[in-house]
C-alpha positions as CSV (number, residue, x, y, z in Angstrom):
1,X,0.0,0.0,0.0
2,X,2.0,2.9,-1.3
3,X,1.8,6.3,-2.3
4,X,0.1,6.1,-5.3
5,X,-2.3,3.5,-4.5
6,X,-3.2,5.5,-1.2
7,X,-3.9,8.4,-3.5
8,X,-6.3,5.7,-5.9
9,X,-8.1,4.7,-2.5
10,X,-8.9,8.8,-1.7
11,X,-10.2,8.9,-5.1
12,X,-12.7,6.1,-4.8
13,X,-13.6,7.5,-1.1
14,X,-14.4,10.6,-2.5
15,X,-16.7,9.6,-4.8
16,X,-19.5,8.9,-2.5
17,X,-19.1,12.5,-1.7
18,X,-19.1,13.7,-4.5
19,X,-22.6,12.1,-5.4
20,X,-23.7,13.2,-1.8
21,X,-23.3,17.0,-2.2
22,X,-24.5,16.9,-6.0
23,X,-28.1,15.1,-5.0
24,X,-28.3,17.2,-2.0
25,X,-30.2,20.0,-2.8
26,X,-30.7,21.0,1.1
27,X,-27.2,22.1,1.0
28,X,-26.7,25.7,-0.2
29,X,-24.6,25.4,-3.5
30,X,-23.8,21.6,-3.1
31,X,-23.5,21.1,-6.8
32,X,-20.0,23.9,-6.5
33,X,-18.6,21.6,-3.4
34,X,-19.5,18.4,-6.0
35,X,-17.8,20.2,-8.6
36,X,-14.9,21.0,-6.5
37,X,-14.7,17.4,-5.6
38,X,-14.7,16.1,-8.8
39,X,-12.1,18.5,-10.0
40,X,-9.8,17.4,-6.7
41,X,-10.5,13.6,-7.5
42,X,-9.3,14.4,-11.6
43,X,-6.2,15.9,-10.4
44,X,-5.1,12.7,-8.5
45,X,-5.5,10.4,-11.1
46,X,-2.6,12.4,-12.8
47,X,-0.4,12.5,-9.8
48,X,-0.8,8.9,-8.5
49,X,0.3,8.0,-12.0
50,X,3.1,10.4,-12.3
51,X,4.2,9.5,-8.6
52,X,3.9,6.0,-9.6
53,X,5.9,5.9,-12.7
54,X,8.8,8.8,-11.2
55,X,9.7,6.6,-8.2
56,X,8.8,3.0,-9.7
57,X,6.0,2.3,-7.2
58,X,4.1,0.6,-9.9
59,X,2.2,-2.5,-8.5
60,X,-0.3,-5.2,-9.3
61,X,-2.4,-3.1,-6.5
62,X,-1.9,-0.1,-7.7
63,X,-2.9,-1.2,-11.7
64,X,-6.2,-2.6,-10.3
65,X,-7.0,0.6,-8.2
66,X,-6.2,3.4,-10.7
67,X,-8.5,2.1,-13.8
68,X,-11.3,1.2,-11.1
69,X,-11.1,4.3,-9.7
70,X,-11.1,6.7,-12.6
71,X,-14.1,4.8,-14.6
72,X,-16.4,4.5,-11.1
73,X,-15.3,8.9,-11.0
74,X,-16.3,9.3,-15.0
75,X,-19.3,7.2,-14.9
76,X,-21.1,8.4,-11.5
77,X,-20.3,12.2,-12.4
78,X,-21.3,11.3,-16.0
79,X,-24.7,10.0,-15.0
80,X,-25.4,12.3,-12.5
81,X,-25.4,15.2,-15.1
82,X,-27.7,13.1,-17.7
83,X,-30.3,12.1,-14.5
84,X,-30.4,15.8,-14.0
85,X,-31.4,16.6,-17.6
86,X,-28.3,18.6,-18.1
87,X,-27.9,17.3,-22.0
88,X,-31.1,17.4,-23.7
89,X,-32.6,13.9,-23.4
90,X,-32.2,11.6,-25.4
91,X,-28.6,13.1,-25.9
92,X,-27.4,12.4,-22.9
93,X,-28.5,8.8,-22.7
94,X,-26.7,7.8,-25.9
95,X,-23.5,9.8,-24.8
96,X,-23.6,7.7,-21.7
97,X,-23.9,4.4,-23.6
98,X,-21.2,5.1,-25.5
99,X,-18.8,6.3,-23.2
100,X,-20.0,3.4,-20.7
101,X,-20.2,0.8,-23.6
102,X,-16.7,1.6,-24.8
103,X,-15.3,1.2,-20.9
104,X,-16.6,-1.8,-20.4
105,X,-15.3,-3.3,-23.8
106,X,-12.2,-1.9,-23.2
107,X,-11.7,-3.5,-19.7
108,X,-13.0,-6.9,-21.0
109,X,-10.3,-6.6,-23.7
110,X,-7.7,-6.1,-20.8
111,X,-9.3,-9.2,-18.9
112,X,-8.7,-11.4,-21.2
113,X,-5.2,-9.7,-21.7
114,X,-4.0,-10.5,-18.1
115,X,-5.2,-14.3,-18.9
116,X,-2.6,-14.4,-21.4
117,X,0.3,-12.3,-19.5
118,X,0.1,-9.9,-22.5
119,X,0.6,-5.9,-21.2
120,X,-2.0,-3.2,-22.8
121,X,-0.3,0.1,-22.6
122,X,-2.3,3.5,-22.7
123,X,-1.9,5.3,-25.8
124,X,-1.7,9.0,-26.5
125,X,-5.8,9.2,-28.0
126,X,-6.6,7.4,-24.0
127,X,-5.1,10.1,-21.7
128,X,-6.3,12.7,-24.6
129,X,-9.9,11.2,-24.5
130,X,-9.5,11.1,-20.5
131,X,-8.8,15.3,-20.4
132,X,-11.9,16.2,-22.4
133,X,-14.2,13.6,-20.6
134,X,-13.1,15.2,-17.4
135,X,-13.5,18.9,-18.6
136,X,-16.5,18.1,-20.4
137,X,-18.2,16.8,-17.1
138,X,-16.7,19.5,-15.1
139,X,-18.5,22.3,-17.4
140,X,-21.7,20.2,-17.2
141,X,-21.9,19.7,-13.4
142,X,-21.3,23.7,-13.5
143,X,-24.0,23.8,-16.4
144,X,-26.0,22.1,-13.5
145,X,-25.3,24.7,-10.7
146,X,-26.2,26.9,-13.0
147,X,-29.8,25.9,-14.1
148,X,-30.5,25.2,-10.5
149,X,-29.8,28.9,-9.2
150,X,-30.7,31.0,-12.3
151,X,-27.2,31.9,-12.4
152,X,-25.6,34.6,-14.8
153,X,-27.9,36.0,-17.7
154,X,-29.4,33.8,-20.9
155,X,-26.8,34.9,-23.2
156,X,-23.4,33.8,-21.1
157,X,-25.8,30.3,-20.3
158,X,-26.6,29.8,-23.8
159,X,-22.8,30.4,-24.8
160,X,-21.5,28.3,-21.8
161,X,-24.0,25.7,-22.7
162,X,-23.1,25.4,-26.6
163,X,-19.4,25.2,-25.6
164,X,-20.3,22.4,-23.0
165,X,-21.9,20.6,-25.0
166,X,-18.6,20.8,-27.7
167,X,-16.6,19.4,-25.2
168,X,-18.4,16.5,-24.5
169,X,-18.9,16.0,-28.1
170,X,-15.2,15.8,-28.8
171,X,-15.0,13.7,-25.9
172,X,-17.3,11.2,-27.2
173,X,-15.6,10.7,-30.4
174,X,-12.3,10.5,-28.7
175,X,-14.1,8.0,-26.3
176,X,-14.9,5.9,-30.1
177,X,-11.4,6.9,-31.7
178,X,-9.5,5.3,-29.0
179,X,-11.5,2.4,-28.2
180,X,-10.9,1.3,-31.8
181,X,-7.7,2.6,-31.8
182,X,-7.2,0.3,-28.8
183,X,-8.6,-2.8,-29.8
184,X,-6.9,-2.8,-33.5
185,X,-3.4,-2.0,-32.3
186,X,-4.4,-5.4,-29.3
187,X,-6.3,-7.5,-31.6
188,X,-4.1,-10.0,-31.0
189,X,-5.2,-10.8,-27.7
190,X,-8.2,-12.6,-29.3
191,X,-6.6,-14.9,-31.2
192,X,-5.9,-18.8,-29.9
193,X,-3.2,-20.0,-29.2
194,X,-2.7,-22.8,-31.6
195,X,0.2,-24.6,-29.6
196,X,-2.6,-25.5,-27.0
């Protein structure tokens, strides 16, 4: 239990908080303290990793932990916004399917990986695809804050709103870019092994 992988554990612990202040509209501006959550919980997905990989603290532990940590953070952040109507339905429901969808294939893919000892790397489209997802669901839980209070006037909303919903646009095709990118360049994980 080092470093990193303590940092992965406060990740996953906040979470639940996150999602507390968010739902709790009793609390005066909880969506800000969820937002300021979420941003805190982004940020140590890049230090753990950069700790990690500095001092050579990677572990079995910590490759479990990280990847757990950061797709429970996207997702519950991700479908918090689209419960709360913050893309215009049905919009949000397919964004979520895809992003969720391509997760899911993409840790399959790595399941069957570790069967065979074989190492998936992250690739440059990944940690790309991972910045927009996180800034696109930072500027959509702030969307949120927004529509609850009647913040700011029409025109900055409609403006902030438009270049929201960009972000999360590129983020979704980067979220189908690099899950095909991914599974062409590992393909070969699926083959049998014919000496068997």
């Amino acid at each position: 239990m080092n470093l990193p992988n303590k940092i992965s554990l406060v990740r996953i612990f906040l979470i639940p908080v996150m999602i507390f202040f968010y739902l709790a509209d009793f609390v005066p501006y909880g969506k800000i303290v969820a937002l300021a959550i979420f941003i805190i919980a982004c940020c140590t997905d890049f230090i753990d990793g950069m700790i990690a990989r500095k001092y050579n603290m990677v572990t079995d532990l910590g490759k479990f932990l990280d990847p757990i940590a950061d797709k429970i953070l996207m997702m519950s952040a991700l479908l918090l916004v689209v419960c709360d109507l913050v893309i215009y339905p049905p919009y949000g429901v397919l964004v979520a399917i895809i992003i969720i969808g391509r997760e899911l294939i993409i840790s399959a893919f790595r399941q069957v990986a570790a069967t065979k000892n074989f190492v998936m790397s992250a690739d440059k489209w990944g940690k790309i695809k991972t910045i927009f997802q996180d800034i696109a669901i930072a500027m959509l839980i702030f969307l949120a804050l927004i529509f609850q209070y009647n913040l700011f006037s029409e025109q900055f909303v409609y403006v902030f709103q438009i270049i929201s919903y960009c972000f999360l646009g590129i983020a979704t095709l980067l979220t189908v870019v690099s899950g095909i990118n991914y599974i062409v360049k590992n393909w070969k994980v699926l083959k049998e092994d014919k000496g068997e």
